[in-house]
BANU-177372 format. One record per atom (N, C-alpha, C): residue number from 1; residue in one letter; x, y, z. Coordinates in Angstrom, 1 decimal, padded with zeros to 4 digits. Layout:
N
+-----+------+--------+--------+--------+
!  nr ! rest !     xx !     yy !     zz !
+-----+------+--------+--------+--------+
! NUM !    A !      X !      Y !      Z !
...
+-----+------+--------+--------+--------+
This chain:
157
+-----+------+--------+--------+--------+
!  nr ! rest !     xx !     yy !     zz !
+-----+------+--------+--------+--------+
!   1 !    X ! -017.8 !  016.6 ! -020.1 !
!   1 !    X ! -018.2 !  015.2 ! -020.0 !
!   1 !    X ! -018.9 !  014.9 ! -018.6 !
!   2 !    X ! -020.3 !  013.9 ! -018.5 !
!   2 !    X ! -020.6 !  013.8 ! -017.3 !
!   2 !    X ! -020.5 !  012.1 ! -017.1 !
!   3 !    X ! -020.1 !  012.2 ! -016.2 !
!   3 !    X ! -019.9 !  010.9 ! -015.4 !
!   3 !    X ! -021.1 !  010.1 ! -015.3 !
!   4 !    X ! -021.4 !  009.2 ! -015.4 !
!   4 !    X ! -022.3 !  007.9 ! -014.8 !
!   4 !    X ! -022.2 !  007.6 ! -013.7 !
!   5 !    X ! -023.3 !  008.1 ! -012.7 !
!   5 !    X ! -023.3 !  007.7 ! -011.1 !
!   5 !    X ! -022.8 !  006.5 ! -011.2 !
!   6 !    X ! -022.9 !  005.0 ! -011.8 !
!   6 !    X ! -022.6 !  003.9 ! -011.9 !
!   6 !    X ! -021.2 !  003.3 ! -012.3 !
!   7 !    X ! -020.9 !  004.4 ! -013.0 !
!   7 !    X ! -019.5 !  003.9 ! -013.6 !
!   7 !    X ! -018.7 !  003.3 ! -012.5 !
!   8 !    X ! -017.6 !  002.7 ! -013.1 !
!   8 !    X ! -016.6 !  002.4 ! -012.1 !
!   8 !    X ! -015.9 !  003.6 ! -011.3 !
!   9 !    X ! -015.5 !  004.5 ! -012.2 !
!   9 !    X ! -014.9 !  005.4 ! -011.5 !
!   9 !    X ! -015.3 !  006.1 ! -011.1 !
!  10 !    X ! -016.9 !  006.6 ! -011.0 !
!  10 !    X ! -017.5 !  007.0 ! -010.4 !
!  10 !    X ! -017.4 !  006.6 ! -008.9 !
!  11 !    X ! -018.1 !  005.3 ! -008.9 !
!  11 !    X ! -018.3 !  005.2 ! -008.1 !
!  11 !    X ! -016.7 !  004.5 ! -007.0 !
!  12 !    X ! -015.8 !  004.6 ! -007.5 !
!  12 !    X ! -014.6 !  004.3 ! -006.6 !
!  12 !    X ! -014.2 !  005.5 ! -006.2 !
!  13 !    X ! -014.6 !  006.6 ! -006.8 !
!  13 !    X ! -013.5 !  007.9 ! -006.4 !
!  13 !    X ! -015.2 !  008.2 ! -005.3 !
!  14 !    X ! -016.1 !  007.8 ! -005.4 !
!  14 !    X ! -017.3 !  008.4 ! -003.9 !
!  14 !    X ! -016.7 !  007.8 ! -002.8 !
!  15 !    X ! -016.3 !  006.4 ! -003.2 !
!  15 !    X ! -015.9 !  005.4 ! -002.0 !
!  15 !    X ! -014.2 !  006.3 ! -001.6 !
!  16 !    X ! -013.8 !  006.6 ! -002.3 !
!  16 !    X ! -012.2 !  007.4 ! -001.5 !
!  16 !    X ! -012.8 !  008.7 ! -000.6 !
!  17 !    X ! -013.6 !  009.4 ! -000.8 !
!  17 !    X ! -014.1 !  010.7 ! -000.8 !
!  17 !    X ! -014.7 !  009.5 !  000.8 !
!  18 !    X ! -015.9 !  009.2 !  000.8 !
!  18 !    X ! -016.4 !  008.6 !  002.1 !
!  18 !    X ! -015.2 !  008.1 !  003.0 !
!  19 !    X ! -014.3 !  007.1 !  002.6 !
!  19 !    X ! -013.2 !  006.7 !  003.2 !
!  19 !    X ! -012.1 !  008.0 !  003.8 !
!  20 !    X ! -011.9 !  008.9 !  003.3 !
!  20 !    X ! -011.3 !  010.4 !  003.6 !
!  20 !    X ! -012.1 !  011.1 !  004.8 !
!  21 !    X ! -013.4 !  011.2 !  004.3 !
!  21 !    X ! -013.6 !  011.6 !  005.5 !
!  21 !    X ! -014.4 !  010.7 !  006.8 !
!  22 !    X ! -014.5 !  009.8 !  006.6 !
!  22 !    X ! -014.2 !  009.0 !  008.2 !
!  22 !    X ! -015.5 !  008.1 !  007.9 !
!  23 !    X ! -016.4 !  008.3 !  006.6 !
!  23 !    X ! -017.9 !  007.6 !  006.9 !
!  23 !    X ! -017.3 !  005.9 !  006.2 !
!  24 !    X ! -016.9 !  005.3 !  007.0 !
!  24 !    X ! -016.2 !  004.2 !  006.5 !
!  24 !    X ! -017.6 !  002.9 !  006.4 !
!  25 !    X ! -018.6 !  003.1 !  006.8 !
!  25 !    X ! -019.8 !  002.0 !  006.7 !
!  25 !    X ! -020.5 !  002.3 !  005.1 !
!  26 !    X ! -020.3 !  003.6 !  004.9 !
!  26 !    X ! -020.8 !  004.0 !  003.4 !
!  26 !    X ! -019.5 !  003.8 !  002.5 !
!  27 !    X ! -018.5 !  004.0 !  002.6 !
!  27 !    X ! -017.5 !  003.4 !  002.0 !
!  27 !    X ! -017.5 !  002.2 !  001.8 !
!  28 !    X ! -017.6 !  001.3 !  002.7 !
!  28 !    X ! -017.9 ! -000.2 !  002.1 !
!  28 !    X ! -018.6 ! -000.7 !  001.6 !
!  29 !    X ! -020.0 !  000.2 !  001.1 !
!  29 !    X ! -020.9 !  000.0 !  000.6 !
!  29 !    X ! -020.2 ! -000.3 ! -001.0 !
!  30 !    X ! -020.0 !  001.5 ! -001.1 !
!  30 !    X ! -019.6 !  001.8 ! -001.9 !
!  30 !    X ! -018.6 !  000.9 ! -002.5 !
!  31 !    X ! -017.7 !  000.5 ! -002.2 !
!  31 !    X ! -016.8 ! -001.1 ! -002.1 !
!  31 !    X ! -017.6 ! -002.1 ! -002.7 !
!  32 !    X ! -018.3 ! -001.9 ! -001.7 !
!  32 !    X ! -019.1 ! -003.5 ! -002.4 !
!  32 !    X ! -019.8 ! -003.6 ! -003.7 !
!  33 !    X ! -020.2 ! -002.2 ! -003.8 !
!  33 !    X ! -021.2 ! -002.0 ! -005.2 !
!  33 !    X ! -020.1 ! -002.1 ! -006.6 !
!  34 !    X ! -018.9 ! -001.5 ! -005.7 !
!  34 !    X ! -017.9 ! -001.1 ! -007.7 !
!  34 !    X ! -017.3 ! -003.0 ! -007.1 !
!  35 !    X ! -017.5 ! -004.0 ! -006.4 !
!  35 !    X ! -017.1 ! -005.1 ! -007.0 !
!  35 !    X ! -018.4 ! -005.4 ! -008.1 !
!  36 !    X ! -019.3 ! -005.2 ! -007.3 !
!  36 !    X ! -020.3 ! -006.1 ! -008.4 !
!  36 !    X ! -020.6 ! -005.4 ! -009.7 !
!  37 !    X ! -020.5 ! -004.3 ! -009.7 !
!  37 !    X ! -020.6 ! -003.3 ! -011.5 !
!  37 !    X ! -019.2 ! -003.7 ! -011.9 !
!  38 !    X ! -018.3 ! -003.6 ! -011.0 !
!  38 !    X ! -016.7 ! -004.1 ! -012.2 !
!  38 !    X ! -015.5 ! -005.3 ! -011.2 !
!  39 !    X ! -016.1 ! -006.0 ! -011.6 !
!  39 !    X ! -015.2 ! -007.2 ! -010.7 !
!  39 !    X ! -013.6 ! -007.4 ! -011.0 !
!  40 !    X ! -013.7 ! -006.5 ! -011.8 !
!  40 !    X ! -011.6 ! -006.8 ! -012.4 !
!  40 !    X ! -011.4 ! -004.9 ! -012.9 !
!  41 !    X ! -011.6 ! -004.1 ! -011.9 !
!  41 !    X ! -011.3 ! -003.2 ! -011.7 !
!  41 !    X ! -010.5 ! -003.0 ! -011.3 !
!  42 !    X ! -009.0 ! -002.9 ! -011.4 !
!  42 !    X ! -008.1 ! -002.9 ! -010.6 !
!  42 !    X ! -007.6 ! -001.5 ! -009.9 !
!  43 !    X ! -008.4 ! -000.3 ! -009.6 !
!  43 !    X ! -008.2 !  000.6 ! -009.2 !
!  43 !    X ! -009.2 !  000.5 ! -007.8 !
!  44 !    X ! -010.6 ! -000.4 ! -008.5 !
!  44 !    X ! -011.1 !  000.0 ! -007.3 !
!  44 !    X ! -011.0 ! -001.6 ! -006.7 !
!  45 !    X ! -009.9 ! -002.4 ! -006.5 !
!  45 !    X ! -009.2 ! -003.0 ! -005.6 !
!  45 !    X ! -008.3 ! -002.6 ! -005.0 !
!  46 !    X ! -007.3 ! -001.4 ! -005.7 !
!  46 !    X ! -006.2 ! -001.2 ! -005.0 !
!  46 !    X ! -007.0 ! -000.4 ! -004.2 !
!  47 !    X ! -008.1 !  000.1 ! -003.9 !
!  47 !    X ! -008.6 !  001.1 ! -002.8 !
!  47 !    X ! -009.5 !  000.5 ! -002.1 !
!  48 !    X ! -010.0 ! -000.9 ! -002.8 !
!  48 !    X ! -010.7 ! -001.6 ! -001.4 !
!  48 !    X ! -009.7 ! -001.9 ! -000.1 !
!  49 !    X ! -008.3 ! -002.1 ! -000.6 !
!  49 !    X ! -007.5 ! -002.6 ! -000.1 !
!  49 !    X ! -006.9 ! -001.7 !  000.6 !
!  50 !    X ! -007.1 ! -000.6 !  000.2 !
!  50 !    X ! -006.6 !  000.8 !  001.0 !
!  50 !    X ! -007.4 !  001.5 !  001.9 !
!  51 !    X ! -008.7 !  000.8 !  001.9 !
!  51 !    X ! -009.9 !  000.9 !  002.8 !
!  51 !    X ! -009.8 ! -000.3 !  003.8 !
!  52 !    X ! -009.6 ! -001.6 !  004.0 !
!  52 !    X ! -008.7 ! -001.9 !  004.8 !
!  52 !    X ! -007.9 ! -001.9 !  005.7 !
!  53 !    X ! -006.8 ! -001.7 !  004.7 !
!  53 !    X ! -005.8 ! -001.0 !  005.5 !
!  53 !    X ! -005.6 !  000.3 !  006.4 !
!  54 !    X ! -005.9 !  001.4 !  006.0 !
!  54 !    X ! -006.3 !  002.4 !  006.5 !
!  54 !    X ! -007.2 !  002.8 !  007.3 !
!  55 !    X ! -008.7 !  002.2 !  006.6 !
!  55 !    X ! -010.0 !  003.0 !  007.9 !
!  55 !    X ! -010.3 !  001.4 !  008.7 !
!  56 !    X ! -010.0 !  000.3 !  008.5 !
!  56 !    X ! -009.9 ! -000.8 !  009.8 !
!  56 !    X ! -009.3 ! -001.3 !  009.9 !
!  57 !    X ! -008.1 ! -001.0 !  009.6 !
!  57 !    X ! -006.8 ! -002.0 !  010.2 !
!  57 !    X ! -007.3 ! -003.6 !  010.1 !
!  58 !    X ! -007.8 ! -004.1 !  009.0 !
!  58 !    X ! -007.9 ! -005.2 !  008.6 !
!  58 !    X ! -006.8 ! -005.7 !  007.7 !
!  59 !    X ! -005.9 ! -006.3 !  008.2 !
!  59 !    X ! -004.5 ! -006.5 !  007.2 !
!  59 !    X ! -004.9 ! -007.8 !  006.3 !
!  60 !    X ! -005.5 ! -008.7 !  006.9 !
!  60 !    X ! -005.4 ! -009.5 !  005.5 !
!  60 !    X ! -006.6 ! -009.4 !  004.8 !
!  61 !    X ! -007.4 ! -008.8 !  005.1 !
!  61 !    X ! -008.8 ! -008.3 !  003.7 !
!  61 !    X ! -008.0 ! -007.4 !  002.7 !
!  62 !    X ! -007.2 ! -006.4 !  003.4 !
!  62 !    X ! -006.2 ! -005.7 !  002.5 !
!  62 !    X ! -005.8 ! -006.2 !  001.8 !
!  63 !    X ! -005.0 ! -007.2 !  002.5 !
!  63 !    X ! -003.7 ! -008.0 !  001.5 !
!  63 !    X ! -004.4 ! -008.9 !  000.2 !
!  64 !    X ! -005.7 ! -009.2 !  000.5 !
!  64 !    X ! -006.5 ! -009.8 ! -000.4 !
!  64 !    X ! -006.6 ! -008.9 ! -001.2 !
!  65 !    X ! -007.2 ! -007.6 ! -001.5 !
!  65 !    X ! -008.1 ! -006.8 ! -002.0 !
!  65 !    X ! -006.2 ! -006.2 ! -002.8 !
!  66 !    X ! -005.4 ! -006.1 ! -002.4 !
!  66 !    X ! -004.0 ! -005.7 ! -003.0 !
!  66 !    X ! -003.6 ! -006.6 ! -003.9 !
!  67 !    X ! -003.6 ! -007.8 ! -004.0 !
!  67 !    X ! -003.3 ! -009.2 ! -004.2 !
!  67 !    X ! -004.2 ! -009.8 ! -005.8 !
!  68 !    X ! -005.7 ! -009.0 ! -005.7 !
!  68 !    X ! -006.3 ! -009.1 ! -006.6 !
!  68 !    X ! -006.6 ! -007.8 ! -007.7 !
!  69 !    X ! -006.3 ! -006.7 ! -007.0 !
!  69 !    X ! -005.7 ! -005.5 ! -007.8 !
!  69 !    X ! -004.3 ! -006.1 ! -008.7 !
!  70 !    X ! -003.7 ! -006.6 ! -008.2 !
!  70 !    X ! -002.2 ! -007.0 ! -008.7 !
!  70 !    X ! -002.7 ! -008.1 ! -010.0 !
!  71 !    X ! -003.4 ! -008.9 ! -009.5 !
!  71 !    X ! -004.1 ! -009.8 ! -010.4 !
!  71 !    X ! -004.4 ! -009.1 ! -011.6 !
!  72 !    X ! -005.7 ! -008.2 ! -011.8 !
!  72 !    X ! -006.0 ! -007.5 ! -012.6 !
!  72 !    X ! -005.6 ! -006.9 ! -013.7 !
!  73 !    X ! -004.2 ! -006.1 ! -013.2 !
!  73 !    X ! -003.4 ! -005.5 ! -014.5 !
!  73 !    X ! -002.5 ! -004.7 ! -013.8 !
!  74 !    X ! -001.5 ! -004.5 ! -014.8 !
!  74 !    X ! -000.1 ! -003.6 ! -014.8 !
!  74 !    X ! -000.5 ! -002.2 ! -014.3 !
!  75 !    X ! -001.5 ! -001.7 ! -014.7 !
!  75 !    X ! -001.9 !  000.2 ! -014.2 !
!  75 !    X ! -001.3 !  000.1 ! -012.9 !
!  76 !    X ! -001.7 ! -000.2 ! -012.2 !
!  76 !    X ! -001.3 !  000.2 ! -010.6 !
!  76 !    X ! -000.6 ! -000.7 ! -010.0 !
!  77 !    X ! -000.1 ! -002.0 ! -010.3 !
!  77 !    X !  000.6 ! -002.8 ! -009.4 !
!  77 !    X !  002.0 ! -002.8 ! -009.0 !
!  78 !    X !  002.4 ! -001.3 ! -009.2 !
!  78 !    X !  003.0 ! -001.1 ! -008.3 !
!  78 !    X !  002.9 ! -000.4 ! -007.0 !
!  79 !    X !  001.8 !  000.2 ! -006.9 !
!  79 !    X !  001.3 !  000.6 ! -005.8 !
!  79 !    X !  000.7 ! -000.4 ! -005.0 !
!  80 !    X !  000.1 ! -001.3 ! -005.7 !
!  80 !    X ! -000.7 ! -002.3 ! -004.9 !
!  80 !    X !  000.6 ! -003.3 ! -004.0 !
!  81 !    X !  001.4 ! -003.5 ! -005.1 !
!  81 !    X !  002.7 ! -003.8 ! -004.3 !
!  81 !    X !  003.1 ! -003.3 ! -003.0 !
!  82 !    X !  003.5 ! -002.0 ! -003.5 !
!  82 !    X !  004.1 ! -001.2 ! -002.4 !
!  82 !    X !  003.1 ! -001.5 ! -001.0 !
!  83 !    X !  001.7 ! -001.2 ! -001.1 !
!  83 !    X !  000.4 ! -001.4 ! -000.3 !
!  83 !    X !  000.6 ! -002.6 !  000.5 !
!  84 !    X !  000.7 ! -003.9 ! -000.4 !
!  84 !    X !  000.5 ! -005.2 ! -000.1 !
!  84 !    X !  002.1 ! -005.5 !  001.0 !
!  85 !    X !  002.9 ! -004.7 !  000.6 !
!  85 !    X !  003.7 ! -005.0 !  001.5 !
!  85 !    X !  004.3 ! -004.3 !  002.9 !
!  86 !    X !  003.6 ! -003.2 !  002.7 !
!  86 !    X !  003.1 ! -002.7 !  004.1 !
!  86 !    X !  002.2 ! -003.4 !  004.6 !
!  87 !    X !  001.5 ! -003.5 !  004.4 !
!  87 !    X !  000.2 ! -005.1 !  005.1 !
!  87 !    X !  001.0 ! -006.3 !  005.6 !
!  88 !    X !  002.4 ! -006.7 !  004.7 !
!  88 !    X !  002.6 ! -007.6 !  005.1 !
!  88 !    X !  004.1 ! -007.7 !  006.1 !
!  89 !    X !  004.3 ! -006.7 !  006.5 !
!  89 !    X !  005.6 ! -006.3 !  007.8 !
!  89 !    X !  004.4 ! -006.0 !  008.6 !
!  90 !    X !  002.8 ! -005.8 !  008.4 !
!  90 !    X !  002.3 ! -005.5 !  010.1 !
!  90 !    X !  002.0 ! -006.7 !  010.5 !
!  91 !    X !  001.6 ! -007.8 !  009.3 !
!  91 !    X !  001.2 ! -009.1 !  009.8 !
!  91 !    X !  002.8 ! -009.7 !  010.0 !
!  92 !    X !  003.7 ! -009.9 !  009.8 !
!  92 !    X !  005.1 ! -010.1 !  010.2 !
!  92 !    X !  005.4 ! -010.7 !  009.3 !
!  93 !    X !  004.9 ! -010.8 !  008.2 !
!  93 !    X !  005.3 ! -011.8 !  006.9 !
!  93 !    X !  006.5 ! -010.6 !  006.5 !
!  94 !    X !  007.6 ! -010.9 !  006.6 !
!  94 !    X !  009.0 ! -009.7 !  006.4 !
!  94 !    X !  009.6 ! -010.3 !  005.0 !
!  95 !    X !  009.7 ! -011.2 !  004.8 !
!  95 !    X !  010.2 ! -011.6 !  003.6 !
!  95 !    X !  009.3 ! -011.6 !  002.7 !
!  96 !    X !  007.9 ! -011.9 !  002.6 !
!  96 !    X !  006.8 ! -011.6 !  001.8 !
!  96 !    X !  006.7 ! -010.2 !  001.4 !
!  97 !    X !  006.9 ! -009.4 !  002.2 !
!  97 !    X !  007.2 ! -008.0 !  002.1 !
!  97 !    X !  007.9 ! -007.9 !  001.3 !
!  98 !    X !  009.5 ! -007.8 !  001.7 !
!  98 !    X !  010.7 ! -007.7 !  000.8 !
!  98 !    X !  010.4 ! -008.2 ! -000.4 !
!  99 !    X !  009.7 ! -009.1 ! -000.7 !
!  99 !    X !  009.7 ! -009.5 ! -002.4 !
!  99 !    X !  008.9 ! -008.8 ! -003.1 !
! 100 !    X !  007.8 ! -007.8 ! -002.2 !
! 100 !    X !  006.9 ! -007.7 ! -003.0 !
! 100 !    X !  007.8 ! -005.6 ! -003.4 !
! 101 !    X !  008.2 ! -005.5 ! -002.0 !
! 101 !    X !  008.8 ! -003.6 ! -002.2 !
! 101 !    X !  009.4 ! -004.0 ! -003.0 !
! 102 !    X !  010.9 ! -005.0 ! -003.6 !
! 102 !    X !  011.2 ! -004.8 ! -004.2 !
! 102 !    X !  011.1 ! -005.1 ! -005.6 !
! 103 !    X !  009.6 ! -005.3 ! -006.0 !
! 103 !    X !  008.9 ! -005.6 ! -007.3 !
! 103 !    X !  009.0 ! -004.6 ! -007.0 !
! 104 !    X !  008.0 ! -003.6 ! -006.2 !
! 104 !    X !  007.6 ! -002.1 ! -006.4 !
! 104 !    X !  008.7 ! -001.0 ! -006.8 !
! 105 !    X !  009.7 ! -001.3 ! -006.0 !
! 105 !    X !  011.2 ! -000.7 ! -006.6 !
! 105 !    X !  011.8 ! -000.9 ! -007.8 !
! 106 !    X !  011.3 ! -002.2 ! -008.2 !
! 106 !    X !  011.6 ! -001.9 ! -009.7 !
! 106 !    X !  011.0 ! -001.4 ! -010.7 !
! 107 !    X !  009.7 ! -001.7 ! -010.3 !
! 107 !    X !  008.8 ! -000.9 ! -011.3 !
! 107 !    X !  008.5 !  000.4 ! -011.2 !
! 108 !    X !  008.9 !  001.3 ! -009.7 !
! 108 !    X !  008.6 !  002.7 ! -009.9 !
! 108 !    X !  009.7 !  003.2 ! -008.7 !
! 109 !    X !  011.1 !  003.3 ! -009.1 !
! 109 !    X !  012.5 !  003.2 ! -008.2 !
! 109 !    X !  012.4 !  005.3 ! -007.9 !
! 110 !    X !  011.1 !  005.9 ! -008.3 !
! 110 !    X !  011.3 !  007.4 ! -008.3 !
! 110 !    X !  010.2 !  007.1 ! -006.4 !
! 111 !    X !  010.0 !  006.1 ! -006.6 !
! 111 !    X !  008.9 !  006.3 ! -005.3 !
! 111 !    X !  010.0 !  006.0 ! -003.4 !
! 112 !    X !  010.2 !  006.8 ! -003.3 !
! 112 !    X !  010.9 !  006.8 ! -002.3 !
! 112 !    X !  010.8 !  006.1 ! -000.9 !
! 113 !    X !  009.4 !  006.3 ! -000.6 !
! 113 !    X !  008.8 !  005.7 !  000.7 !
! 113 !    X !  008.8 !  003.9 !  000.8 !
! 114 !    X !  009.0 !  003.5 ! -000.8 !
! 114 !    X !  009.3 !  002.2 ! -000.8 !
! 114 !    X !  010.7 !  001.7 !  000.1 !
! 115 !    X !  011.9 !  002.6 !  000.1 !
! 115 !    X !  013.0 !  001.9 !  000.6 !
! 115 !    X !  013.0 !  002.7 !  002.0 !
! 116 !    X !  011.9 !  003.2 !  002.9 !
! 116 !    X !  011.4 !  003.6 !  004.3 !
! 116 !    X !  011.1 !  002.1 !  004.6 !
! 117 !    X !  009.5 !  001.6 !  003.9 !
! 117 !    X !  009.0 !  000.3 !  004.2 !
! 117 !    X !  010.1 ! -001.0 !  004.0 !
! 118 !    X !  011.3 ! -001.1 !  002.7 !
! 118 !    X !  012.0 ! -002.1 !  002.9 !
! 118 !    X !  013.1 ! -002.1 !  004.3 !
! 119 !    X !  013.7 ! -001.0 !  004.3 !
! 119 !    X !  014.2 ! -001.0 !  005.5 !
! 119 !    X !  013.9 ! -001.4 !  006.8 !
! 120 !    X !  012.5 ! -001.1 !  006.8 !
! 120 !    X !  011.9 ! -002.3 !  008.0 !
! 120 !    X !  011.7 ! -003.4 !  007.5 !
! 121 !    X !  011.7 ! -004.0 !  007.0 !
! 121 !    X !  011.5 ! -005.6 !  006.4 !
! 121 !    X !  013.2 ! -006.0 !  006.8 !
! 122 !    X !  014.3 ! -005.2 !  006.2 !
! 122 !    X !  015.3 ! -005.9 !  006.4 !
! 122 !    X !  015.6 ! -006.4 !  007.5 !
! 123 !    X !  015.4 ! -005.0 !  008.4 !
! 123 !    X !  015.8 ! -005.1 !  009.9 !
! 123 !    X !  015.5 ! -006.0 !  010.3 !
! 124 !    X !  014.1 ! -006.7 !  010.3 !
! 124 !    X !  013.3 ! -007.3 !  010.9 !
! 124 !    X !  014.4 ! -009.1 !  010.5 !
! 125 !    X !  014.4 ! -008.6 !  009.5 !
! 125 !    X !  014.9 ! -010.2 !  008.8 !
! 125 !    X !  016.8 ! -010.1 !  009.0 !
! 126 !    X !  016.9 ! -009.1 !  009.6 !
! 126 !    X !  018.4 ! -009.4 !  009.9 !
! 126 !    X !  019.3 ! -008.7 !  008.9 !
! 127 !    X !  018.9 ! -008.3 !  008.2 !
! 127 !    X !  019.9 ! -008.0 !  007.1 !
! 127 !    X !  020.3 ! -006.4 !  007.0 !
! 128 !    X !  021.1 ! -005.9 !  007.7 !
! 128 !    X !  021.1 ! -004.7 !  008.6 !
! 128 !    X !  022.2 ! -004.4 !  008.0 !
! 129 !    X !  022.9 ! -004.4 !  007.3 !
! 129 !    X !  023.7 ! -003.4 !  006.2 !
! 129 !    X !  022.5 ! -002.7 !  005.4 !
! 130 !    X !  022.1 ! -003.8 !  004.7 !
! 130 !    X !  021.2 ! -003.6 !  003.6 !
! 130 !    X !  019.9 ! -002.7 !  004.0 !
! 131 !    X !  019.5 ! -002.6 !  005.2 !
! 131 !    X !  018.0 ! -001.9 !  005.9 !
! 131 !    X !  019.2 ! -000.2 !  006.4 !
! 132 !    X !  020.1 ! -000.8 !  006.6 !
! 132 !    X !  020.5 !  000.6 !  006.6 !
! 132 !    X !  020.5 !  001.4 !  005.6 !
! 133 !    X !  021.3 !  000.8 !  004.7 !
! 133 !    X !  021.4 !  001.8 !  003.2 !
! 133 !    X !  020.2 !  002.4 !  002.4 !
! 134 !    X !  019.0 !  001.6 !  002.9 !
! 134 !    X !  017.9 !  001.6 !  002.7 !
! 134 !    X !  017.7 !  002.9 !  003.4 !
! 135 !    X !  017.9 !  003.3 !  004.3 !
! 135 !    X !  016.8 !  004.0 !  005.4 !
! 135 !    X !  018.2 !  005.5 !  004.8 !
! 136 !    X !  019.3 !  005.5 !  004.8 !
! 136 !    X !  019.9 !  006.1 !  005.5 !
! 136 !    X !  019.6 !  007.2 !  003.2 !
! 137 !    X !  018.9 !  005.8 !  002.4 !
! 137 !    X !  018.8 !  006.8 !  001.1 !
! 137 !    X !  017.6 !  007.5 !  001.6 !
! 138 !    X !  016.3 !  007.2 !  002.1 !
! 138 !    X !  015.0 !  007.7 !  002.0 !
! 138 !    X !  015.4 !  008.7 !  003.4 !
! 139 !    X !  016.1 !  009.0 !  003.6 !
! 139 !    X !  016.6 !  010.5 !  004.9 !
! 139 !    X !  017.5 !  011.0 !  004.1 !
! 140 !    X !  018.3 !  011.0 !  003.0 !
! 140 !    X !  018.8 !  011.6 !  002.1 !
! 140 !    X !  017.9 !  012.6 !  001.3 !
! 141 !    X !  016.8 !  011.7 !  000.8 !
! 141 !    X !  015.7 !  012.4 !  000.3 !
! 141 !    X !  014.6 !  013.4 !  001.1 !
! 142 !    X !  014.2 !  012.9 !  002.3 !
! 142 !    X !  013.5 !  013.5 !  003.3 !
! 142 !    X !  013.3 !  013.1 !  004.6 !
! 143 !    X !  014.6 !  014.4 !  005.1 !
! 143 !    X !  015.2 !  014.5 !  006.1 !
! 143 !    X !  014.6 !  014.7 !  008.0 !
! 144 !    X !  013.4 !  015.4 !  007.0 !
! 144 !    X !  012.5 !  015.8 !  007.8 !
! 144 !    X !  011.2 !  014.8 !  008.3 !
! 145 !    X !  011.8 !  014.1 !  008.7 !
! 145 !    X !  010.4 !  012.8 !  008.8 !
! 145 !    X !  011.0 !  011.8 !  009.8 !
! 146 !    X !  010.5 !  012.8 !  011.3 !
! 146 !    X !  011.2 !  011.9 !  012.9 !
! 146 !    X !  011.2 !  010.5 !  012.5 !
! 147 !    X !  010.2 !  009.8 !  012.2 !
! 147 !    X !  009.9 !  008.0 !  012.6 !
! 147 !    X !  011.3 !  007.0 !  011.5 !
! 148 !    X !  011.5 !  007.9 !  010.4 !
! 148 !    X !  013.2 !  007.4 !  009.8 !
! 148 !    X !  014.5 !  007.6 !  010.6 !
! 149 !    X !  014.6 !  008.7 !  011.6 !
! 149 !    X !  015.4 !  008.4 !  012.2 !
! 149 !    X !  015.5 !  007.6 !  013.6 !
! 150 !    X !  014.0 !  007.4 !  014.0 !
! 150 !    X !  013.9 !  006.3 !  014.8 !
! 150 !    X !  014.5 !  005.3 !  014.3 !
! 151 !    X !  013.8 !  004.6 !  012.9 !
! 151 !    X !  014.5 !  003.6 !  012.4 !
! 151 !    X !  015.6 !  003.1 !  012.3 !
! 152 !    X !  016.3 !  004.3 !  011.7 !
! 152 !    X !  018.2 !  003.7 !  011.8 !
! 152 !    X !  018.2 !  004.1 !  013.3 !
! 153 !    X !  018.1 !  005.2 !  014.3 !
! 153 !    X !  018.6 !  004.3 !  015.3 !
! 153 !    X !  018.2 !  003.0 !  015.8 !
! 154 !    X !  017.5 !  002.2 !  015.6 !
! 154 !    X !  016.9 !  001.1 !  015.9 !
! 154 !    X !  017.7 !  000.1 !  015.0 !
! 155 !    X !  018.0 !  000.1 !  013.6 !
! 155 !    X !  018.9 ! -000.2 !  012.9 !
! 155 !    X !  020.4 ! -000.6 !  013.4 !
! 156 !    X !  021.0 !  000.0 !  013.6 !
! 156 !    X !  022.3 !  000.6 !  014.1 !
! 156 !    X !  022.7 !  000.1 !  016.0 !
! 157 !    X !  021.5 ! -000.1 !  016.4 !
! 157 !    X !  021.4 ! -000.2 !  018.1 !
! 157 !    X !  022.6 ! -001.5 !  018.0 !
+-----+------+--------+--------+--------+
């Protein structure tokens, strides 16, 4: 089967490929072109939004571009979740967060790195039993990952 330079997923998986390797002005291009060929794409919102987040540390263009992936449809909103709520413990929205990991925890409780990111939301918000048990399951699972045990010490201080 050959792909359509135009298609949607054509052209979202060029825009990951440009975003990957560092050419982030052709990435946004690319961004901008799969809005206007497919405006309720929700794949290639969760990756505008991950183009954001990632190659400019733009948190609330992210949280936007997360926000309307979510809009779009069930395929990926749990990741867009998970996404949108890392976006929103850097802008310090901590409870905004917490509601959204733990959508993403319900809808996909095999994804681990979700109760890393809630555990910082708790802490932040005080609730430090709960950010513990959090942190101390995702070091259960993978032990080997310094910045979790920063956390519970930080937790625990």
């Amino acid at each position: 089967m050959e792909l359509n330079k135009d298609s949607a997923f054509a052209v979202v998986n060029q825009a990951r490929v440009l975003l990957g390797i560092g050419k982030l002005d052709d990435a946004k291009k690319a961004f901008d072109r799969l809005k206007l060929l497919a405006p309720d794409y929700q794949h290639g919102w969760y990756w505008r939004g991950r183009y954001f987040y990632e190659g400019r540390r733009m948190y609330r263009r992210a949280k936007e571009a997360f926000t309307r992936s979510i809009e779009c449809g069930p395929d990926y909103a749990w990741n867009a979740y998970y996404w949108r709520g890392m976006v929103e413990n850097h802008l310090g929205e901590y409870q905004a967060a917490l509601d959204d990991l733990d959508i993403a925890w319900r809808i996909a409780p095999s994804h681990i790195p979700i109760r890393f990111e809630r555990s910082f939301s708790r802490w932040k918000l005080g609730r430090l039993s709960e950010a513990l048990e959090d942190i101390d399951a995702y070091i259960a699972m993978v032990d080997d990952y310094p910045p979790a045990h920063v956390q519970r010490a930080k937790i625990v201080a």
